[in-house]
C-alpha positions in Angstrom: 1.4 13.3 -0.6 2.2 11.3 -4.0 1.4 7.2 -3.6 2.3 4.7 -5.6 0.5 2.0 -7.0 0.8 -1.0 -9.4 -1.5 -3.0 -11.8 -0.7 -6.4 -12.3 -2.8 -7.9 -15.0 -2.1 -11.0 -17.5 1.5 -10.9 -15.6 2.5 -7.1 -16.9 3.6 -4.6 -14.2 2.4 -1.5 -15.3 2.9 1.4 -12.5 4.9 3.2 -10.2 5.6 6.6 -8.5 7.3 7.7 -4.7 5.6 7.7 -1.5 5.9 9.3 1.6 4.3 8.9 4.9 4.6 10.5 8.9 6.1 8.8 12.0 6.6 8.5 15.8 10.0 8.5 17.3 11.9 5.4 18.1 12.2 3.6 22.3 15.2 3.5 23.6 17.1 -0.2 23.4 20.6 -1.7 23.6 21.6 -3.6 20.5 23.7 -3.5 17.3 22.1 -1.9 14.6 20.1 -3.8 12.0 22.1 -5.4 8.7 20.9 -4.2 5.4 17.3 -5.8 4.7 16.4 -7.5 1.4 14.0 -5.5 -0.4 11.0 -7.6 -1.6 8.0 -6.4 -3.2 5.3 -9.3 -4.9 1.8 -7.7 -6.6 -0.5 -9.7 -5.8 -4.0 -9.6 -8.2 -7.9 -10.4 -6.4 -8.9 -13.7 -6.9 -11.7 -14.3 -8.8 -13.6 -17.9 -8.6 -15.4 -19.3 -10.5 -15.0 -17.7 -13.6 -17.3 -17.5 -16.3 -20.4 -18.7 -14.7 -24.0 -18.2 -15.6 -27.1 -16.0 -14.1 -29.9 -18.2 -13.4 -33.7 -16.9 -14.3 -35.4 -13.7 -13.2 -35.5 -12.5 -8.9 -32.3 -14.7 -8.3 -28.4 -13.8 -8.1 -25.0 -15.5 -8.5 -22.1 -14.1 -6.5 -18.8 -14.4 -7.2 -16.0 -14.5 -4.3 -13.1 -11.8 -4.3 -10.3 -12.4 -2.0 -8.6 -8.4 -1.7 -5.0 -8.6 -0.8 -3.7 -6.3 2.2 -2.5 -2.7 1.2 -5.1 -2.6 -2.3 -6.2 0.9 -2.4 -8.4 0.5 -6.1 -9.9 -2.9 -6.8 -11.0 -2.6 -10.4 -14.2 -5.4 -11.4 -15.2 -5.7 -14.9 -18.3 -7.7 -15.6 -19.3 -8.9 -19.2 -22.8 -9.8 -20.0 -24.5 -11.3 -23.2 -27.0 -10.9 -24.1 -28.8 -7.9 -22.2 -28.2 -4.5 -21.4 -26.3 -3.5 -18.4 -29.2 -2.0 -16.4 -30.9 -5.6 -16.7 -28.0 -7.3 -14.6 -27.7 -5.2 -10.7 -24.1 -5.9 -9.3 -23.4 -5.0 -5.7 -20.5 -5.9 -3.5 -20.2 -6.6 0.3 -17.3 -6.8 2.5 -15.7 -8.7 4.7 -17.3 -6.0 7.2 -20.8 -6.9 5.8 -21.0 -3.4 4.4 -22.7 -3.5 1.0 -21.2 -1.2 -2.0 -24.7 -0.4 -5.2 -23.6 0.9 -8.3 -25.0 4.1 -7.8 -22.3 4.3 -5.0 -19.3 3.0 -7.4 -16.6 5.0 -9.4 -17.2 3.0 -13.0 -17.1 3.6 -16.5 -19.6 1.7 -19.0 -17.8 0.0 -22.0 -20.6 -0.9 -24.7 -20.0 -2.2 -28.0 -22.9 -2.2 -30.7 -26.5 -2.5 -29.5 -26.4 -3.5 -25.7 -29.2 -5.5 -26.1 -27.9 -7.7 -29.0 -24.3 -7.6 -28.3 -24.7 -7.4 -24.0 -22.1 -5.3 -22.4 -19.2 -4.4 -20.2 -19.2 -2.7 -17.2 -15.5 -1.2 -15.3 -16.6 -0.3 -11.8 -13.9 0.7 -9.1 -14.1 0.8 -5.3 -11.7 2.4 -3.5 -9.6 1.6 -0.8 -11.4 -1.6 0.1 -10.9 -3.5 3.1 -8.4 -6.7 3.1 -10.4 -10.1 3.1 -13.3 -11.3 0.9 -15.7 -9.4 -0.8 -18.9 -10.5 -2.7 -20.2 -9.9 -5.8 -23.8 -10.2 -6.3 -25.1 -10.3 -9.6 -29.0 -9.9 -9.9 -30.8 -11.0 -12.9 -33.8 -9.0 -13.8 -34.3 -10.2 -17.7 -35.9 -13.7 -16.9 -33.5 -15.6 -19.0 -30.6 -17.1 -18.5 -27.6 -15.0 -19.1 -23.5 -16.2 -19.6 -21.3 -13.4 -17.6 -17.8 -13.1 -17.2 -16.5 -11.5 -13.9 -12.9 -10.2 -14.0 -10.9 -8.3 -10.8 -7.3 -6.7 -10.6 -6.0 -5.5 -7.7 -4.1 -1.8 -8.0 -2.1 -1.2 -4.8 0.2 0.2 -2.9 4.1 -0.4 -3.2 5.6 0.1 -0.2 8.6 2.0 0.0 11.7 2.4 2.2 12.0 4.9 5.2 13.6 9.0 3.5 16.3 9.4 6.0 17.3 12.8 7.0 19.2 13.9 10.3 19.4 16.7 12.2 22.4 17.6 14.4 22.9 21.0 17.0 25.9 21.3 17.4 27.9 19.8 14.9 31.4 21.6 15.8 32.5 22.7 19.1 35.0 21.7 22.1 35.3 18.7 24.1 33.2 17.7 25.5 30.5 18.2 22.9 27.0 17.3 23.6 24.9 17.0 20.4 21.5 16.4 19.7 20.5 14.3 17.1 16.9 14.8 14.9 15.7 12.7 12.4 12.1 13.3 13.4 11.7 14.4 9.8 12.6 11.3 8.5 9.7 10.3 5.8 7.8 6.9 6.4 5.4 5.8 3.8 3.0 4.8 7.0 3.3 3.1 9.7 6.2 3.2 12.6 9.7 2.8 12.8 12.5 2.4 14.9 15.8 4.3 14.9 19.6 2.8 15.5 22.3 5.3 16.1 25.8 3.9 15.2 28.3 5.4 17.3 32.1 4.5 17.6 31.7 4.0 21.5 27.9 2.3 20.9 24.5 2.4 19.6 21.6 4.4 20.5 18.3 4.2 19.7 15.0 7.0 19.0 14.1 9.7 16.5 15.8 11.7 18.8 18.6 11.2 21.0 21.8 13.4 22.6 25.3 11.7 22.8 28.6 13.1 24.1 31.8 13.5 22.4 34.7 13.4 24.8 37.7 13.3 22.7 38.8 15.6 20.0 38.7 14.2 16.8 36.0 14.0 13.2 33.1 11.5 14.1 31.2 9.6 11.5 27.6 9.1 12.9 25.4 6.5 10.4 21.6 6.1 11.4 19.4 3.2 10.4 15.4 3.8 9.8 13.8 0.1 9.4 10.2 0.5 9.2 7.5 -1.9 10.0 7.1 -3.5 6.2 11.6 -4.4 7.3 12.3 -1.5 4.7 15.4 0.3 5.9 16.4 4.0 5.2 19.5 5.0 5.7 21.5 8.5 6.3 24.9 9.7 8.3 26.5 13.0 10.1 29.7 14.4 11.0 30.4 15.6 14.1 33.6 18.0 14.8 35.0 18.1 18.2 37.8 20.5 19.0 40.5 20.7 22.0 
């Protein structure tokens, strides 16, 4: 399954790719189908605060609030330190669940520039897939000096996209009347549910799968609407051929 994701940093979007998902049929209802949504998407970045700030002396910590939008599925930290090394200044995060994330348990990369403990340092550390709320960083101090840091977060998540119609109809051409079943079971979500509007010339049905009977000769236009539960809308249509 291919995602798609976004970066959004210093106002630059940088990313983007399809997604797919799986869903559950539709319930049945009686109602006009849905009008064309408006297709919104807004990246949104973690929210850092306060930033810079300083480590106090040796055994204590400063933490640093990160508010993680819904739908992030890589929140990307880097902290800057000078003057020390990196393995003088012990991040970890918790979560809005209380869980708490070491370093030894991170995805990171080490940025260094010069001798680390003349010039400090700067660290990239990932987690993935974090949970939507706040998360703490905790900054430990181990050098017994006082320390300027700079704490920066981006959010990389998912853009959502709009429901991959397809429809499935047995029979498509026969006599009156003709009874046909109707399939879009494989319709691809990215996640989530979604419900299903049949437009009919005699009506509207709803489900991933329905039957509906043709009584009259003639060449029917069926159009189905997949609206998902982000209000993304797929869309797709069949013709039917009925016979005297």
């Amino acid at each position: 399954m291919s995602r798609t994701y976004a970066l959004l940093a210093a106002g630059v979007l940088v990313a983007a790719a399809a997604a797919c998902g799986q869903q559950p049929g539709g319930t049945a209802q009686s109602s006009p189908c849905p009008g064309m949504a408006a297709l919104t998407t807004a990246p949104v970045t973690a929210m850092i605060n306060p930033v810079p700030t300083s480590v106090p002396g040796e055994g204590t910590s400063t933490s640093f609030a990160l508010q993680v939008p819904q739908a992030t599925e890589l929140l990307v930290v880097v902290v800057e330190a000078y003057p020390t090394s990196k393995n003088s200044l012990v991040p970890s995060f918790v979560g809005p669940d209380g869980q708490t994330v070491t370093r030894g348990q991170l995805a990171r990369d080490d940025i260094t520039g010069g001798n680390p403990g003349d010039f400090g340092f700067s660290e990239l550390m990932h987690i993935q897939s974090p949970k939507a709320g706040v998360w703490t960083l905790r900054l430990n101090n181990t050098t017994g000096r006082q320390l300027t840091v700079t704490v920066k977060a981006t959010a990389l998540f998912h853009l959502h996209q709009p429901p991959l119609v397809t429809i499935d109809a047995q029979p498509a051409f026969g006599p009156a009347p003709l009874t046909v079943a109707f399939d879009a079971s494989s319709t691809k979500l990215d996640g989530g549910t979604a419900t299903y509007c049949w437009d009919f010339s005699d009506g509207t049905e709803w489900g991933a799968k329905i039957t509906h009977t043709f009584r009259t000769p003639g060449v029917y236009h069926v159009a189905l609407t997949v609206t998902d539960v982000q209000g993304r809308q797929g869309y797709a249509g069949a013709q039917v051929t009925v016979t005297s």
